[in-house]
Structures are given as C-alpha cells and as structure tokens.
MMTF fields as JSON, N, C-alpha, C and O atoms, coordinates in Angstrom:
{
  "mmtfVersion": "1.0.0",
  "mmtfProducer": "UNKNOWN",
  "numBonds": 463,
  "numAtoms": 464,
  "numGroups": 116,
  "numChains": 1,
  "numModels": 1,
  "chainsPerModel": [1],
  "groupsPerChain": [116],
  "chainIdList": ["A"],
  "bondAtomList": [4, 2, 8, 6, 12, 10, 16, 14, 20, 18, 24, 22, 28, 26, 32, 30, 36, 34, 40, 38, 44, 42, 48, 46, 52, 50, 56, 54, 60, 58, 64, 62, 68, 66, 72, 70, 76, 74, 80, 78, 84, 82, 88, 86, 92, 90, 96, 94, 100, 98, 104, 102, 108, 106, 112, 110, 116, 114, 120, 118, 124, 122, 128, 126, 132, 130, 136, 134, 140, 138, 144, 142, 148, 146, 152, 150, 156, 154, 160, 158, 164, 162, 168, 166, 172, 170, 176, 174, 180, 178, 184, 182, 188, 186, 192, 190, 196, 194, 200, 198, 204, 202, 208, 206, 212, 210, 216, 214, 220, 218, 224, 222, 228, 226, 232, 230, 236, 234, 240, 238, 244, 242, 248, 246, 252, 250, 256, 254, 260, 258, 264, 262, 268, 266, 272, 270, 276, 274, 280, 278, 284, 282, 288, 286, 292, 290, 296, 294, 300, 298, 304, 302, 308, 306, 312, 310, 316, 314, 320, 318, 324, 322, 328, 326, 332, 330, 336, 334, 340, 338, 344, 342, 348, 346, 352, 350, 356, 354, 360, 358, 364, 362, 368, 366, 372, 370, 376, 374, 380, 378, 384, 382, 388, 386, 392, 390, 396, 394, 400, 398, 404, 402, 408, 406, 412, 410, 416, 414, 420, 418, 424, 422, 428, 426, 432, 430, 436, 434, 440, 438, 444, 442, 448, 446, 452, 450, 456, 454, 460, 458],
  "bondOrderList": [1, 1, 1, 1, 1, 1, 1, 1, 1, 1, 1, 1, 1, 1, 1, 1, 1, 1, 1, 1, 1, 1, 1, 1, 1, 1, 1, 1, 1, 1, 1, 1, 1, 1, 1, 1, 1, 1, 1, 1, 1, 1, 1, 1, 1, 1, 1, 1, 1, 1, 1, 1, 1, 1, 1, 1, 1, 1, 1, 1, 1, 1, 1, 1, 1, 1, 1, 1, 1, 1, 1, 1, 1, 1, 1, 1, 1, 1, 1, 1, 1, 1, 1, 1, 1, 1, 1, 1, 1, 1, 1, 1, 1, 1, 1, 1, 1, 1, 1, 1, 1, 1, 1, 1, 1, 1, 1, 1, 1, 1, 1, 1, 1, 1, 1],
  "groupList": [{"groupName": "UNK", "atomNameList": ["N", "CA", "C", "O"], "elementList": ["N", "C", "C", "O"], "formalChargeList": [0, 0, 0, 0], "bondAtomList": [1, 0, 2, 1, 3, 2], "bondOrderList": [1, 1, 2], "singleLetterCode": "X", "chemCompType": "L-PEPTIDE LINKING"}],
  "groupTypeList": [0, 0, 0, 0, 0, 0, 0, 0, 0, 0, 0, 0, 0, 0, 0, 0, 0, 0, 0, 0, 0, 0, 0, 0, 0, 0, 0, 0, 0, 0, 0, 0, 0, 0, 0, 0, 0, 0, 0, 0, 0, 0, 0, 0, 0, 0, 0, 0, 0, 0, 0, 0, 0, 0, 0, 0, 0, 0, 0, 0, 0, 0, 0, 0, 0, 0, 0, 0, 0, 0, 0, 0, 0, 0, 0, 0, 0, 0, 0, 0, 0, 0, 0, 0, 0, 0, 0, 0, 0, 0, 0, 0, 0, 0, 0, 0, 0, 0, 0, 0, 0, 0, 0, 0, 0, 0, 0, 0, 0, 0, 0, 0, 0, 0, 0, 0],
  "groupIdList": [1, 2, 3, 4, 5, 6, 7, 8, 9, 10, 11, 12, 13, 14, 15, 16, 17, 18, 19, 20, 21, 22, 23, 24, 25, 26, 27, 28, 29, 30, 31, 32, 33, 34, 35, 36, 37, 38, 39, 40, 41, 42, 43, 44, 45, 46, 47, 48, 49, 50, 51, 52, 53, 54, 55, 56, 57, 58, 59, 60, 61, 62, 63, 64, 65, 66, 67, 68, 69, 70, 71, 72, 73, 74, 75, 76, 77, 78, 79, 80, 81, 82, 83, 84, 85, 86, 87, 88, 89, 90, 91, 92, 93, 94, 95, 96, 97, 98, 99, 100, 101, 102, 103, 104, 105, 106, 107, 108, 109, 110, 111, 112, 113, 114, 115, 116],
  "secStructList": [7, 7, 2, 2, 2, 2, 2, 2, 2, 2, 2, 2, 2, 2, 2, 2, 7, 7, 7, 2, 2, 2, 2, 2, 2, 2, 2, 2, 6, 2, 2, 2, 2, 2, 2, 2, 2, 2, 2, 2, 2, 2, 2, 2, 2, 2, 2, 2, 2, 2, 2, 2, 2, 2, 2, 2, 2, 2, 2, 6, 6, 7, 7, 1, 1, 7, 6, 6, 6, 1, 2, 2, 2, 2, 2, 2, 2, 2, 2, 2, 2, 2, 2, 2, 2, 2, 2, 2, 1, 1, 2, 2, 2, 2, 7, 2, 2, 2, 2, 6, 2, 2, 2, 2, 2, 2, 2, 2, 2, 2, 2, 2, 6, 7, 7, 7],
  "xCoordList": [-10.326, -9.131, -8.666, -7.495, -9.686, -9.127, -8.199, -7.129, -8.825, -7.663, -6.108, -5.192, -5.952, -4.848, -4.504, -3.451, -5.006, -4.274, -3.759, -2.638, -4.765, -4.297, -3.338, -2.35, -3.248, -1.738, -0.714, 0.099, -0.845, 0.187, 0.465, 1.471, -0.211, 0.12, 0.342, 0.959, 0.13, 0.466, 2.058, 2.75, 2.48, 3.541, 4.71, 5.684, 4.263, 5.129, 5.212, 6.106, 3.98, 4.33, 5.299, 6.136, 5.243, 6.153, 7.423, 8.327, 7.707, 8.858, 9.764, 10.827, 8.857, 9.412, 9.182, 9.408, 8.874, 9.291, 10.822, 11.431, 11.284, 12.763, 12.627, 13.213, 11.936, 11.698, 11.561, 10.512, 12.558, 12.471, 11.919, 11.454, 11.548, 11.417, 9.409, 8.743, 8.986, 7.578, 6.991, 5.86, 8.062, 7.771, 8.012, 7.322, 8.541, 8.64, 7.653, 6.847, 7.428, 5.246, 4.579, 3.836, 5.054, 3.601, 2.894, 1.8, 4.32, 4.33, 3.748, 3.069, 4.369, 3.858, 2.669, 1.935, 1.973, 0.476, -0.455, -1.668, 0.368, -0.944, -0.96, -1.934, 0.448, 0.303, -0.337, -0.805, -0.653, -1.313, -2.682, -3.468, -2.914, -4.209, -4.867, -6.073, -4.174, -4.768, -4.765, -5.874, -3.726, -3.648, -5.421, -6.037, -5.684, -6.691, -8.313, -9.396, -7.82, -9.479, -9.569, -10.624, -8.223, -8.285, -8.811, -9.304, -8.708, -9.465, -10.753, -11.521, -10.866, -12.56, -13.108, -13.733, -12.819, -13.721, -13.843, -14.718, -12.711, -12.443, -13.744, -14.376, -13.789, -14.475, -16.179, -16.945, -16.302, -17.435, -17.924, -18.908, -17.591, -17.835, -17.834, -18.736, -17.115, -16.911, -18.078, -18.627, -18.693, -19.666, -20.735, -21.61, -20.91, -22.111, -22.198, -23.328, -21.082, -20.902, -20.951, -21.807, -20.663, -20.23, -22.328, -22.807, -22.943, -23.847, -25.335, -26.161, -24.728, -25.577, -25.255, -26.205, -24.276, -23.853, -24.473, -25.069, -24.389, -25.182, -26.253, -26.438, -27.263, -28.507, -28.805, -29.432, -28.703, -28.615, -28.428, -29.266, -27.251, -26.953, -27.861, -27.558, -28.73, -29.478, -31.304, -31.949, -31.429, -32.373, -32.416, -33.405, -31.066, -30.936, -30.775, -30.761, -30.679, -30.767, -28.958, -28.66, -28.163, -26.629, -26.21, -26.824, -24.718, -24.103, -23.783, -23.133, -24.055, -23.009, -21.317, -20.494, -21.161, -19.363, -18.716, -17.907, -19.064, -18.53, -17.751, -17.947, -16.759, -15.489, -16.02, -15.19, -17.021, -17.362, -17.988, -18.104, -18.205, -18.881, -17.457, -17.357, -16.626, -15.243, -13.81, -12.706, -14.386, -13.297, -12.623, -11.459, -13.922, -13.201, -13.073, -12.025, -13.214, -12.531, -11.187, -10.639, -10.712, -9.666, -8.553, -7.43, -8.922, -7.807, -7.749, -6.582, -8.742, -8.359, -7.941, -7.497, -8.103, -7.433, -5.904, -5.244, -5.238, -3.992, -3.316, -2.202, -4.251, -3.574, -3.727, -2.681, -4.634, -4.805, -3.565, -3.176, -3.064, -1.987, -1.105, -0.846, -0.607, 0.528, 1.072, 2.166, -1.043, -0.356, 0.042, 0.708, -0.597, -0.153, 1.628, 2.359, 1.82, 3.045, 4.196, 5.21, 3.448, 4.815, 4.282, 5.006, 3.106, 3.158, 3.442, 3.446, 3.663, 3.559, 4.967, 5.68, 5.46, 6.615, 7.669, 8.074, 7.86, 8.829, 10.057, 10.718, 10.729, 12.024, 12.501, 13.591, 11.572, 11.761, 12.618, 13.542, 12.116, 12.595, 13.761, 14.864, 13.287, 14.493, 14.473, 13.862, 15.192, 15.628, 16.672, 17.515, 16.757, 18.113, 19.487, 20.506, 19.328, 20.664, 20.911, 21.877, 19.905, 19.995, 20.235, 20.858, 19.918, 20.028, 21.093, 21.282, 22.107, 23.596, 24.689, 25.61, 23.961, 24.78, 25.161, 26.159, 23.662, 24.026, 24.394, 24.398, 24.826, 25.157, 26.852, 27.61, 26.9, 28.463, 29.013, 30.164, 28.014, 28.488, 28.405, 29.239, 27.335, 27.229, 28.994, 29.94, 29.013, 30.049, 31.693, 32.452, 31.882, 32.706, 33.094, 34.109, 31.893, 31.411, 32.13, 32.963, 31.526, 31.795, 33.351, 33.805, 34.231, 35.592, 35.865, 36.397, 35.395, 36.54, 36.681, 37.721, 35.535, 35.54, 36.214, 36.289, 36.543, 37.506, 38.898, 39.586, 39.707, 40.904, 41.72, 42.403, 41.938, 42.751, 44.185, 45.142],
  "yCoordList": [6.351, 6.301, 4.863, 4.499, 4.095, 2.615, 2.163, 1.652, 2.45, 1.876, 2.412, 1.608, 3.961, 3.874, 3.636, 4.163, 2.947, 2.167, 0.735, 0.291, -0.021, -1.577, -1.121, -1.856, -0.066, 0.41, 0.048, -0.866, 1.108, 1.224, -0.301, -0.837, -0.963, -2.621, -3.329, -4.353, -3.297, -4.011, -4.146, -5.153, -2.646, -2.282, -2.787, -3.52, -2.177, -3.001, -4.243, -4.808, -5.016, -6.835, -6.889, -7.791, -6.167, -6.587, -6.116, -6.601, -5.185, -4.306, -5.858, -6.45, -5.779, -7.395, -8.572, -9.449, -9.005, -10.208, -10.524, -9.724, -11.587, -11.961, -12.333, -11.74, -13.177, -13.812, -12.719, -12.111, -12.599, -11.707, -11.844, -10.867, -13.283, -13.857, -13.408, -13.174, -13.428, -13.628, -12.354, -12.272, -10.874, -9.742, -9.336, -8.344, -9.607, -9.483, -10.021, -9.265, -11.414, -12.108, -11.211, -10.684, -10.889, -10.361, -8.693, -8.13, -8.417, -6.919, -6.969, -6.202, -8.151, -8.243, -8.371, -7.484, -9.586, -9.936, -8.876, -9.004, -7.346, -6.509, -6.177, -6.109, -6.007, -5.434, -5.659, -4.772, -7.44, -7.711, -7.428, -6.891, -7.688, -7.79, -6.084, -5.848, -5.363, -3.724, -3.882, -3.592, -4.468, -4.567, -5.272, -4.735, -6.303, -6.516, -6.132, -6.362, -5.49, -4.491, -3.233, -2.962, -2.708, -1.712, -2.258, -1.484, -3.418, -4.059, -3.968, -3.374, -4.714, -5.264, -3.773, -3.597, -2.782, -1.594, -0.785, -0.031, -1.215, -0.749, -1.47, -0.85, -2.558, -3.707, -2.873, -2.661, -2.584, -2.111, -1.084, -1.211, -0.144, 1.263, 1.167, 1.733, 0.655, 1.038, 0.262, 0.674, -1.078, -1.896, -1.133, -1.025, -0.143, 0.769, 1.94, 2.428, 2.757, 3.981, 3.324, 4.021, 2.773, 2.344, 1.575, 1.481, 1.303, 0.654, 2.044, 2.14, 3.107, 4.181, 4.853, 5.273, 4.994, 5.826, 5.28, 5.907, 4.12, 3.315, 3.215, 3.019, 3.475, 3.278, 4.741, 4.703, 5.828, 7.157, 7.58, 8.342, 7.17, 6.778, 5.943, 5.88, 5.301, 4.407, 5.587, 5.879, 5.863, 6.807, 8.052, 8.602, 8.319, 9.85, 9.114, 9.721, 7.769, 7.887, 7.809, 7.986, 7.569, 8.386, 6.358, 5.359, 6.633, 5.113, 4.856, 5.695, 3.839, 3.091, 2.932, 2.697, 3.062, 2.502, 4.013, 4.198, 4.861, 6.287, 6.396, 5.992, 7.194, 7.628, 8.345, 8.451, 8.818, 9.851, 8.188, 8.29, 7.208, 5.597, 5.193, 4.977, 5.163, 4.804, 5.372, 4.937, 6.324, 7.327, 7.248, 7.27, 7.157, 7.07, 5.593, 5.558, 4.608, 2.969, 3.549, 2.447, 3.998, 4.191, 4.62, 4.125, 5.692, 6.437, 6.0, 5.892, 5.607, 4.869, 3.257, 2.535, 3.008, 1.391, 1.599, 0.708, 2.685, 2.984, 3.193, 2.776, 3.969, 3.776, 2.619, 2.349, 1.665, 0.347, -0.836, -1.66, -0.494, -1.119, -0.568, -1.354, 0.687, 1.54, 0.552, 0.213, 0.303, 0.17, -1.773, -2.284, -2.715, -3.541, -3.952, -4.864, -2.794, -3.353, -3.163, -3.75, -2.173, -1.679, -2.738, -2.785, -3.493, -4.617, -6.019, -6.936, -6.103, -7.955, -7.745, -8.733, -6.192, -7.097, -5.625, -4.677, -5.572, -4.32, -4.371, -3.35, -5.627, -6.183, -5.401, -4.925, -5.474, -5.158, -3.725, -3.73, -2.463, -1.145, -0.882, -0.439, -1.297, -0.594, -1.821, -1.581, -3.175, -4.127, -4.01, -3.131, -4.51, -4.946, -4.948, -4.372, -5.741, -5.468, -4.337, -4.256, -3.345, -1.603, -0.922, 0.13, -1.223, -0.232, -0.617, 0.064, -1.71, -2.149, -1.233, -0.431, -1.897, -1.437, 0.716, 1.375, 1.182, 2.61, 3.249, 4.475, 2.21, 2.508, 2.991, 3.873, 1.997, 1.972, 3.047, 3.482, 3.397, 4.483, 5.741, 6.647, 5.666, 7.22, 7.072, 7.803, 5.989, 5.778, 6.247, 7.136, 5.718, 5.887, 7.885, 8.55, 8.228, 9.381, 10.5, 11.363, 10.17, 10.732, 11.206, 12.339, 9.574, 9.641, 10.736, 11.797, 10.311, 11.321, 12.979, 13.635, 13.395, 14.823, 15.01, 16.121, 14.201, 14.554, 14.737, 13.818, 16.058, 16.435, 15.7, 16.424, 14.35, 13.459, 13.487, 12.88],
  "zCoordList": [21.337, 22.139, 22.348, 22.238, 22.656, 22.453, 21.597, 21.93, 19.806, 18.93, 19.482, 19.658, 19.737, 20.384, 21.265, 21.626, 21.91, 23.517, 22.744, 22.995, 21.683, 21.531, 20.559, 20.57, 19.615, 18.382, 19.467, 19.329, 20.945, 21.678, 22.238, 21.772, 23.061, 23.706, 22.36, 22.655, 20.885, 20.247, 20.161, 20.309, 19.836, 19.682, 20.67, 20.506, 21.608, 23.299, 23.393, 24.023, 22.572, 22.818, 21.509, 21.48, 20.66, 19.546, 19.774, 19.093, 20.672, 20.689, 22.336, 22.519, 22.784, 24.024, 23.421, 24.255, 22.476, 21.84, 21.311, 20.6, 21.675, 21.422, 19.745, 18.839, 19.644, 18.469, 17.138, 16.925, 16.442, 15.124, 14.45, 13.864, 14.018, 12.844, 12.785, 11.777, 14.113, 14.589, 14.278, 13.8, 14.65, 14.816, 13.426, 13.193, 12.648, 11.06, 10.5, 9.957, 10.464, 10.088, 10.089, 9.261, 11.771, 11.858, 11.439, 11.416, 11.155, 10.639, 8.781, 8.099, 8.541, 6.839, 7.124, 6.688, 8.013, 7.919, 8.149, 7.979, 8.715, 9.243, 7.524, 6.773, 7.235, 5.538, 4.703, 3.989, 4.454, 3.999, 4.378, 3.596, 5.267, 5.892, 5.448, 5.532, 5.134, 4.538, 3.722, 3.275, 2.514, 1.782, 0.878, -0.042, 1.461, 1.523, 1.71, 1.172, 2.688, 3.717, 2.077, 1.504, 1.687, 0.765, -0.625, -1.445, -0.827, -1.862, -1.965, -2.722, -1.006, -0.268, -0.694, -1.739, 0.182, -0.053, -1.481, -1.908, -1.993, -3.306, -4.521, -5.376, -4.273, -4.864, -4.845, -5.785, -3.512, -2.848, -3.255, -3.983, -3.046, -3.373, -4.931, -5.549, -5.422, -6.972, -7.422, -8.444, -6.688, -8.278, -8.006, -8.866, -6.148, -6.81, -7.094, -7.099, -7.412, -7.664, -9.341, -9.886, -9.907, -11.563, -11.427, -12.557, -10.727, -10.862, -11.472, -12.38, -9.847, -9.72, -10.974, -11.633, -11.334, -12.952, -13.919, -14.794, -13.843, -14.738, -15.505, -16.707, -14.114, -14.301, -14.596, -15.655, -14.272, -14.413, -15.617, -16.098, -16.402, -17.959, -18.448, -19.64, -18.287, -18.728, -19.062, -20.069, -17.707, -17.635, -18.675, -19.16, -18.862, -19.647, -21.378, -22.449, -21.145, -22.477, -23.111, -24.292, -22.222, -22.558, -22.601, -22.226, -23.342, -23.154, -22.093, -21.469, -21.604, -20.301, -20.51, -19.626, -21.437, -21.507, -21.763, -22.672, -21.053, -21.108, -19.575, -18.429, -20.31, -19.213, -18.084, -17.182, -17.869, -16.921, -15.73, -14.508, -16.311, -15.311, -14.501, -13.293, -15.282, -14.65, -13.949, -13.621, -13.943, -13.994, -12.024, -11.623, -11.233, -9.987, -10.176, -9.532, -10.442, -9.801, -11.188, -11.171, -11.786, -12.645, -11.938, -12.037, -11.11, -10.745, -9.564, -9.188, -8.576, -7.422, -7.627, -6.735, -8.522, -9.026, -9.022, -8.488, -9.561, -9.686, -8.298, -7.981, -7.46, -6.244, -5.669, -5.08, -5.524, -5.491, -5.597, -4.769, -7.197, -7.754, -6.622, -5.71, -6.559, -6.083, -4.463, -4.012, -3.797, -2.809, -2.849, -1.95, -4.216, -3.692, -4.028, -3.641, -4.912, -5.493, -3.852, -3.474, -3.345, -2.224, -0.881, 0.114, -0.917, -0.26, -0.569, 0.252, -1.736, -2.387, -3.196, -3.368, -3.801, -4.986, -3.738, -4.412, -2.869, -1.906, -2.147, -1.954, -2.657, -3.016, -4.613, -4.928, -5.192, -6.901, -7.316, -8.129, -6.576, -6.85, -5.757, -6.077, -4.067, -3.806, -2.578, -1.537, -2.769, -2.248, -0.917, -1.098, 0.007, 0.487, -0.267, 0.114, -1.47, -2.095, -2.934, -3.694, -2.769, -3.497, -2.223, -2.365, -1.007, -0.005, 0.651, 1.658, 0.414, 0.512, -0.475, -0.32, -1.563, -2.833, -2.568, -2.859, -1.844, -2.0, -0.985, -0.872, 0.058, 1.629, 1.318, 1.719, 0.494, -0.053, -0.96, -0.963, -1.72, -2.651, -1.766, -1.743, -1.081, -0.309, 0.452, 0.16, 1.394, 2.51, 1.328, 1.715, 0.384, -0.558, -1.054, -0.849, -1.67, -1.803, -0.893, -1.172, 0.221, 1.793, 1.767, 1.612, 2.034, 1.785, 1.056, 1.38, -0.069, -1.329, -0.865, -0.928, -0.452, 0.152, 1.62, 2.145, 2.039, 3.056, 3.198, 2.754, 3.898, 3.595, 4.397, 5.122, 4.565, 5.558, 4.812, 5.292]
}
C-alpha cells in the first residue's frame, strides 16, 4: 500500500509544480530509469536461464548453439527493443509534428461532412 501512497504524493508534487520544464525531466527520467531496471533484469535472468540450458545441453550430450538455448532472451529481447524504441527514439513514428499534421486533417475531414 505504500508504493501507492508515494505513486499518489509523487503525482500531487508534480501536478503543484509551476515549473514545466522540471515536470517533463522528470517524467522522461522515471522512463528512462525503467527503461533501464527492464534491461538490468533482462541481462539477468537471461545469462542464467541461457547458462542453465547450457549446461543441461552439455550433460545430454546435445549442441549449445540450438534454438530451444535462446529462444526466451529472443522474444523477450524484441519486447526489450519495443520498449526502448517508445522510450529513446518517441519522436520517429508518431511525433508532435504527426499529431499536428493529423489534428488538421481530422478537423478538415469533420468540416466537409457538415450541412452548413
């Protein structure tokens, strides 16, 4: 219950801060900052899940460089990527100047169907 009491006072000091520029930082830095923690564990789990396969493959006699060793850091690597692209490149697919550009076409759009 704690984490949600400090989510909630975080929120309230960010929501009474004047300063925009501070409350925008600091909203990327939590981003990053997951962005990160999701690495770290990623890093983790995988050198010994790929370690334990390993040696197991080693025991049976089977190759180590078989798809069945990699297969979870593969597909969780992709979500990995997924999430750093929508924290580090957020501008690239659907920017400020795409969510201008289609404010306008919708607003345009709109017009044309109306019987004025």
């Amino acid at each position: 219950m704690s984490d949600f009491k400090e989510k909630f006072a975080e929120e309230e000091m960010l929501r009474k801060n004047p300063d925009v520029h501070y409350v925008n930082a600091y909203r990327r830095m939590k981003r990053i900052k997951g962005f990160y923690v999701h690495l770290s564990i990623y890093l983790l789990v995988n050198i010994f899940l790929i370690a334990v396969n390993g040696s197991e493959r080693a025991e049976d006699g089977e190759n180590f460089w078989h798809w069945k060793t990699f297969t979870m850091a593969f597909f969780w690597g992709i979500g990995l990527v997924g999430h750093g692209l929508t924290v580090f490149c957020r501008d690239v697919f659907f920017g400020k100047n795409w969510e201008e550009k289609k404010i306008q076409q919708i607003m345009k759009s709109s017009n044309r169907g109306k019987w004025e």
